[in-house]
TORPA-4810 file (N, C-alpha, C, O; in nm, 3 decimals):
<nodes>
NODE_1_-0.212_-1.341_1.067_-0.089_-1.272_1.032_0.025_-1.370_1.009_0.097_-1.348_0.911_X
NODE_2_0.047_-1.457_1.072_0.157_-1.586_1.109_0.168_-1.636_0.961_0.275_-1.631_0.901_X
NODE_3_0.035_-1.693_0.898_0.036_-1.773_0.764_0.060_-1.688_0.680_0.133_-1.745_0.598_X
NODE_4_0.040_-1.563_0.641_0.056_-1.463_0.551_0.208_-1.439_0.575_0.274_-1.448_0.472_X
NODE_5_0.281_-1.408_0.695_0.403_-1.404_0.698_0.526_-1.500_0.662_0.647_-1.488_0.643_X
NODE_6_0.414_-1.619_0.662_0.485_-1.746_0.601_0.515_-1.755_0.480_0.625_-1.773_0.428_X
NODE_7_0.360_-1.734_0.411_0.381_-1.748_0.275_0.487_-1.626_0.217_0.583_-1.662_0.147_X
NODE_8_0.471_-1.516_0.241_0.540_-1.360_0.187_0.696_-1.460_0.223_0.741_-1.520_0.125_X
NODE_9_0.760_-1.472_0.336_0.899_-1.525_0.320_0.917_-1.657_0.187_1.027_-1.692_0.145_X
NODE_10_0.838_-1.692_0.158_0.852_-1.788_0.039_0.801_-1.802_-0.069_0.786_-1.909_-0.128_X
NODE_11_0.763_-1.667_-0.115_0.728_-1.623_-0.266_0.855_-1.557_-0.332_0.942_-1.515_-0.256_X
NODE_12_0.870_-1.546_-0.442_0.952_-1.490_-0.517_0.862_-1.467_-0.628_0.754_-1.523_-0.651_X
NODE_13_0.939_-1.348_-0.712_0.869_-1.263_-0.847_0.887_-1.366_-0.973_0.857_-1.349_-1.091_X
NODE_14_0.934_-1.457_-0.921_0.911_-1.534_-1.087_0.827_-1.618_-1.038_0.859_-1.727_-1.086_X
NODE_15_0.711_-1.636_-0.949_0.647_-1.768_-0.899_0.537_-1.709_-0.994_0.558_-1.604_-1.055_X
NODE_16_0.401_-1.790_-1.005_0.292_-1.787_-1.120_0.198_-1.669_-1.057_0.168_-1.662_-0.938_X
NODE_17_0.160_-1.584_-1.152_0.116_-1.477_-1.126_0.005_-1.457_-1.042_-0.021_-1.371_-0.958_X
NODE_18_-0.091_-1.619_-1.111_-0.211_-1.598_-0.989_-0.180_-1.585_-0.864_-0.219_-1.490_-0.796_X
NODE_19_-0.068_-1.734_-0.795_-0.016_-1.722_-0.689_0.009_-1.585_-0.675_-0.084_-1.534_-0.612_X
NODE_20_0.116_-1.484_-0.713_0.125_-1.362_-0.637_0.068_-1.330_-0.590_0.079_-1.299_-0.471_X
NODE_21_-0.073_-1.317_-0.695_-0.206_-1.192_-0.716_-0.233_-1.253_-0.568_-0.193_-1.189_-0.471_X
NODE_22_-0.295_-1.368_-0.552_-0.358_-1.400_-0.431_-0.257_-1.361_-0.363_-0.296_-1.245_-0.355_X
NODE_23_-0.132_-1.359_-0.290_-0.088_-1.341_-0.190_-0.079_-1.202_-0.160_-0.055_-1.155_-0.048_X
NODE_24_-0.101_-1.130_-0.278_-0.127_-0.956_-0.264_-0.226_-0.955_-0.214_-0.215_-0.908_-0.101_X
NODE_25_-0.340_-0.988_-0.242_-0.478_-0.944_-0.167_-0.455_-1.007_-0.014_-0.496_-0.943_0.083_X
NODE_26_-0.391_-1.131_0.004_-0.385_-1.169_0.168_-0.305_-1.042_0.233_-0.329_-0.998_0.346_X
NODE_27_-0.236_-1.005_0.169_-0.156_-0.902_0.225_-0.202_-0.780_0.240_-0.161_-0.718_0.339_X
NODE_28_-0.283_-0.724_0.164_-0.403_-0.617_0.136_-0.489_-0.668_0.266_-0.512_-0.577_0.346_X
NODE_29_-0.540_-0.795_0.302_-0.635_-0.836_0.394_-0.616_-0.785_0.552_-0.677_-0.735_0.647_X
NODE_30_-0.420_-0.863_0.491_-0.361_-0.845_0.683_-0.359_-0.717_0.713_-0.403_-0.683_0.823_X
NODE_31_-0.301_-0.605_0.610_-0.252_-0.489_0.605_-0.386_-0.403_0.679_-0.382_-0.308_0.756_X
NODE_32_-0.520_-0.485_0.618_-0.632_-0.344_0.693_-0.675_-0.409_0.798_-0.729_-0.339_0.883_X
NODE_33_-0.666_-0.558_0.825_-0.662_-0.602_0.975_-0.573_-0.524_1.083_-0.591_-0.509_1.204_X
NODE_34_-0.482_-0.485_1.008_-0.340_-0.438_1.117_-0.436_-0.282_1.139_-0.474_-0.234_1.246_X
NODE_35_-0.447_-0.251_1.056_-0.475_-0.119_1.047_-0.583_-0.047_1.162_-0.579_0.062_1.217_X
NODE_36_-0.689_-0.167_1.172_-0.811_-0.153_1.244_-0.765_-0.188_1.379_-0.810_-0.147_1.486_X
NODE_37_-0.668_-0.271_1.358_-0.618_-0.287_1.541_-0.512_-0.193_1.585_-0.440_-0.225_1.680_X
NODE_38_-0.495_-0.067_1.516_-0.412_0.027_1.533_-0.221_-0.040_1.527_-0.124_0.011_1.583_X
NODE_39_-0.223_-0.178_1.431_-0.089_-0.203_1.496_-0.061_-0.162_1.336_-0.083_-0.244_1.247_X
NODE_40_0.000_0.005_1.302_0.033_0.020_1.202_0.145_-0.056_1.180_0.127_-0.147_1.099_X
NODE_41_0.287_-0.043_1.240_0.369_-0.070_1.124_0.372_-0.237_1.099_0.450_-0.280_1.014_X
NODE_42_0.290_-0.323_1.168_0.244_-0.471_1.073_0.215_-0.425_0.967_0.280_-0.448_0.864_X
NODE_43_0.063_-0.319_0.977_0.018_-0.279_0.831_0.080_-0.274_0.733_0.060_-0.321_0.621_X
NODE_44_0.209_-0.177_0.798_0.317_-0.105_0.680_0.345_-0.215_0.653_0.272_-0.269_0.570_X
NODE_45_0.454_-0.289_0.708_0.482_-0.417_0.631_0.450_-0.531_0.520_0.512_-0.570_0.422_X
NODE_46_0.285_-0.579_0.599_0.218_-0.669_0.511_0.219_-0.547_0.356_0.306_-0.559_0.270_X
NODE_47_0.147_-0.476_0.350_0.097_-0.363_0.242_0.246_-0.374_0.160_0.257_-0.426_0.048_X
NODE_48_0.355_-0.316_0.236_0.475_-0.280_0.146_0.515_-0.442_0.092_0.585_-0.445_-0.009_X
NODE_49_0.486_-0.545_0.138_0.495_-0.635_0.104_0.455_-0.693_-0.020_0.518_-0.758_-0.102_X
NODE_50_0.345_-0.658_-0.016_0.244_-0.638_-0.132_0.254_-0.585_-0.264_0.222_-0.633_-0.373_X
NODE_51_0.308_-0.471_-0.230_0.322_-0.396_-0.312_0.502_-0.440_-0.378_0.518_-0.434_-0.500_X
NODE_52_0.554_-0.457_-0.340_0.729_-0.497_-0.417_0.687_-0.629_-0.475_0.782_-0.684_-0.531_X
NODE_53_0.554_-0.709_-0.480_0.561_-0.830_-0.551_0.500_-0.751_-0.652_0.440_-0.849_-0.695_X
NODE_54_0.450_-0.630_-0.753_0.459_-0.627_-0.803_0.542_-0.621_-0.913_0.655_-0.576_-0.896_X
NODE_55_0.491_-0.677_-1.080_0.578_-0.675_-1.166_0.604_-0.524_-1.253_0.583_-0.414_-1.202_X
NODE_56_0.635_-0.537_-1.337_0.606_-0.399_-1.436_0.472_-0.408_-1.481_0.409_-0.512_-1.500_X
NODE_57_0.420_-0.258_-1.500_0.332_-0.211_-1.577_0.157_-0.292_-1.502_0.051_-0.315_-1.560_X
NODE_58_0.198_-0.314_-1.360_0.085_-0.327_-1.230_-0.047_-0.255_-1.287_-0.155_-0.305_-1.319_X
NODE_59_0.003_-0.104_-1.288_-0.106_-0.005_-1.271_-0.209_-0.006_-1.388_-0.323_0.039_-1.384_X
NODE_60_-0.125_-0.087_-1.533_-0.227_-0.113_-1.624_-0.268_-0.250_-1.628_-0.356_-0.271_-1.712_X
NODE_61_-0.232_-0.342_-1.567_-0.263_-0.539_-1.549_-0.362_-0.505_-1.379_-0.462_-0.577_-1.368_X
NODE_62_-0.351_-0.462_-1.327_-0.390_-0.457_-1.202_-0.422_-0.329_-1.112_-0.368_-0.312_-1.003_X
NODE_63_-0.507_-0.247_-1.161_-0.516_-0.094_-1.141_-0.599_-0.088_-0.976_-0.570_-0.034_-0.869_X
NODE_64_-0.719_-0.178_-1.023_-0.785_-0.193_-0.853_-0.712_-0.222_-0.678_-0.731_-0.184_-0.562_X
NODE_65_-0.612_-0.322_-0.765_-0.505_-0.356_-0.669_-0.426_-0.295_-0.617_-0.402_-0.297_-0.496_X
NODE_66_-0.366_-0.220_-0.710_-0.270_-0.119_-0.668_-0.307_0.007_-0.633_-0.225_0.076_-0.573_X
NODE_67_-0.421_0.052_-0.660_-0.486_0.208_-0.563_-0.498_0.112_-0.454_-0.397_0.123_-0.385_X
NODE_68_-0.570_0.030_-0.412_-0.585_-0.018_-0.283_-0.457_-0.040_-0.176_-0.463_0.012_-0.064_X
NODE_69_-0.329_-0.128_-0.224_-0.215_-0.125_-0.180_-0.167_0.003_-0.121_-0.162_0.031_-0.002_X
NODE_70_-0.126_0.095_-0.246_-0.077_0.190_-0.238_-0.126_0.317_-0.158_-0.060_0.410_-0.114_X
NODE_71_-0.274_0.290_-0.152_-0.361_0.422_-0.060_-0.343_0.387_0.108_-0.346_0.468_0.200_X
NODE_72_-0.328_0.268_0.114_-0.372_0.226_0.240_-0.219_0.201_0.299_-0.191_0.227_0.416_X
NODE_73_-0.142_0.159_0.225_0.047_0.189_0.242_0.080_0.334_0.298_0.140_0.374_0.398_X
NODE_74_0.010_0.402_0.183_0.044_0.591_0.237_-0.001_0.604_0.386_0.072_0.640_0.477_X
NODE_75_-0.174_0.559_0.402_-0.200_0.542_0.547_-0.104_0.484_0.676_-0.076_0.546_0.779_X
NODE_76_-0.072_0.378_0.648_0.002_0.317_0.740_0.136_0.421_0.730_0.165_0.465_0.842_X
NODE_77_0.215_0.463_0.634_0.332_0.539_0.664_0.266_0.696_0.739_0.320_0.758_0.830_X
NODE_78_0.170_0.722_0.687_0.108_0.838_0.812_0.118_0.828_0.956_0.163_0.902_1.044_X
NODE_79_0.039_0.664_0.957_0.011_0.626_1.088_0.161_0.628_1.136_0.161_0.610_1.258_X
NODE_80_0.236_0.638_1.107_0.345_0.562_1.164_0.502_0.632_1.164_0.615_0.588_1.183_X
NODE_81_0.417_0.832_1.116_0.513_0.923_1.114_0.619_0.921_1.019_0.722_0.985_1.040_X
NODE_82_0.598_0.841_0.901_0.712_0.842_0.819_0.637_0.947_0.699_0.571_0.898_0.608_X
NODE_83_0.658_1.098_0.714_0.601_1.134_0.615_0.705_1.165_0.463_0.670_1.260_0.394_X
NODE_84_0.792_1.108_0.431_0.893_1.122_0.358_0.818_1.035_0.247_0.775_1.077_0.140_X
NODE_85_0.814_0.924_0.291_0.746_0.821_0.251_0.591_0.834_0.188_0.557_0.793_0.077_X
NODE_86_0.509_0.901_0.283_0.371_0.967_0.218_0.353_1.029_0.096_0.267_1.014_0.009_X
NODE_87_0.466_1.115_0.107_0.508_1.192_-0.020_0.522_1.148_-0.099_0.460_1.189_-0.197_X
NODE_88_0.615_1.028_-0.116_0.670_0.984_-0.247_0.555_0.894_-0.308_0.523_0.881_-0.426_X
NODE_89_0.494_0.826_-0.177_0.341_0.738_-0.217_0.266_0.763_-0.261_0.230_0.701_-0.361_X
NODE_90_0.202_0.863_-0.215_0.082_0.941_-0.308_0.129_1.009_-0.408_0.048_1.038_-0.496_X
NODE_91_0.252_1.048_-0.421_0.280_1.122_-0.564_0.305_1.029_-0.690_0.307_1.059_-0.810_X
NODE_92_0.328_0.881_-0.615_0.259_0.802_-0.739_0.116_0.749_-0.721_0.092_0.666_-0.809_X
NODE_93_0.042_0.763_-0.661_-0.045_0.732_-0.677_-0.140_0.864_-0.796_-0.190_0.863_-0.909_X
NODE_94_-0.125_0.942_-0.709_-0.191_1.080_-0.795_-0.118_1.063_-0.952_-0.184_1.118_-1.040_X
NODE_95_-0.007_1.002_-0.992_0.086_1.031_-1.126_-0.041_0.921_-1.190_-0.105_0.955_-1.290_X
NODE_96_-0.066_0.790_-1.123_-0.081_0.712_-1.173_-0.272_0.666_-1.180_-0.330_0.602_-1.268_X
NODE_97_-0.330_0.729_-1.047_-0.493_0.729_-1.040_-0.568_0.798_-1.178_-0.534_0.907_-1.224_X
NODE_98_-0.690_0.705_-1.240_-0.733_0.731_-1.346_-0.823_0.824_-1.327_-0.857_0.892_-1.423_X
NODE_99_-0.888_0.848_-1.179_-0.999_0.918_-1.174_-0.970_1.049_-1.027_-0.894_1.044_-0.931_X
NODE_100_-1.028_1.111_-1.053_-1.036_1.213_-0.872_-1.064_1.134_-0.754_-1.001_1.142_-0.649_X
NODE_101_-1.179_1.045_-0.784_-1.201_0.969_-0.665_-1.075_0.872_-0.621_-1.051_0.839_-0.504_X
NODE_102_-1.013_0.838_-0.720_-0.899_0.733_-0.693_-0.794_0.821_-0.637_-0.708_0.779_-0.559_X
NODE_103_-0.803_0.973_-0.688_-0.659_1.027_-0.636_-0.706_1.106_-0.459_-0.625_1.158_-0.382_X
NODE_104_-0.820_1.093_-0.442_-0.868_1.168_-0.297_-0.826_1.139_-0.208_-0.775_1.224_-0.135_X
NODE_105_-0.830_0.980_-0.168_-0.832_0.896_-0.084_-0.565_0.968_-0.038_-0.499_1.014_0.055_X
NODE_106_-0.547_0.930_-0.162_-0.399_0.984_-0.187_-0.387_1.145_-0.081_-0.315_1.170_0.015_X
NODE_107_-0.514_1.246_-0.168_-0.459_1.380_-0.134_-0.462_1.373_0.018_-0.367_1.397_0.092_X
NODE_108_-0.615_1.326_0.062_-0.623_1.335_0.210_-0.537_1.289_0.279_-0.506_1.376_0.359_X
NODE_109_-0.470_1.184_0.297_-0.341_1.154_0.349_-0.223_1.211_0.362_-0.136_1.183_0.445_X
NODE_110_-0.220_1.321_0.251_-0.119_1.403_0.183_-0.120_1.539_0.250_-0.024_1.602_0.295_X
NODE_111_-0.248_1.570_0.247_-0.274_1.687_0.328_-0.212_1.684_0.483_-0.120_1.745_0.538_X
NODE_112_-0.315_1.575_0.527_-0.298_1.570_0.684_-0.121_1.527_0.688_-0.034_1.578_0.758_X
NODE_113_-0.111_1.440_0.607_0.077_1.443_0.643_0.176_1.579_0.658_0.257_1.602_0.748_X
NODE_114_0.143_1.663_0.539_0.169_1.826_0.563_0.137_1.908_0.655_0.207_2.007_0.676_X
NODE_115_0.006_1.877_0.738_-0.039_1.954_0.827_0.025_1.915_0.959_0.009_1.989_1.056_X
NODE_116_0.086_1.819_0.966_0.148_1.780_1.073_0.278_1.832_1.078_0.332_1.848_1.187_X
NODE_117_0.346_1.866_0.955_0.461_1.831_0.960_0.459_1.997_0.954_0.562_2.041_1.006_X
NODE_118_0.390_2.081_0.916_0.378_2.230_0.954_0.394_2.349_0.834_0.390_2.471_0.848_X
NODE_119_0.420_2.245_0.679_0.377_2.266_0.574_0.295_2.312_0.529_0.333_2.392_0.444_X
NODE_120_0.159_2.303_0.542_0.073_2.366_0.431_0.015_2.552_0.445_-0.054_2.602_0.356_X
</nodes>
């Protein structure tokens, strides 16, 4: 977590794209490490981290990346009672998933966030 937190404080959006790309997937890495050790809001962090180094037009340069980010972001804001946030996440994800299977992983999160909150 330490080196990933290192690098994320010293990237910026004009650095070379591969660099990003790789530091998105470390961040994708830490994000489901966090996740499995129940310490969501690291998750949230690394993930949302991840996800603001994207540039424009992600979802068509980088589509794998960003369902992954973005599904597992919605998770961690579940985990972590921010369902305001769930909402707005999966409703881009679902705007933006090419397939059902890509948008499932979205609804289920979506659901159970509503069911908590006393919605559905």
């Amino acid at each position: 977590f330490t080196a990933v937190s290192q690098l994320n404080r010293g990237i910026k959006k004009s650095e070379k794209e591969d660099e990003r790309l790789h530091l998105q997937k470390l961040n994708l890495k830490a994000g489901e490490k966090a996740m499995s050790l129940a310490a969501f809001s690291t998750a949230e962090s690394y993930l949302k981290a991840g996800i603001d180094m994207f540039l424009d037009h992600h979802w068509e340069q980088h589509y794998d990346l960003s369902i992954q980010l973005y599904s597992l972001y919605a998770e961690a804001e579940y985990s972590i009672c921010n369902f305001k946030e769930v909402g707005r996440v999966t409703g881009i994800i679902i705007q933006h998933a090419k397939s059902f299977q890509d948008k499932q992983r979205a609804y289920a999160t979506l659901i159970k966030s509503l069911g908590v909150e006393n919605k559905l």
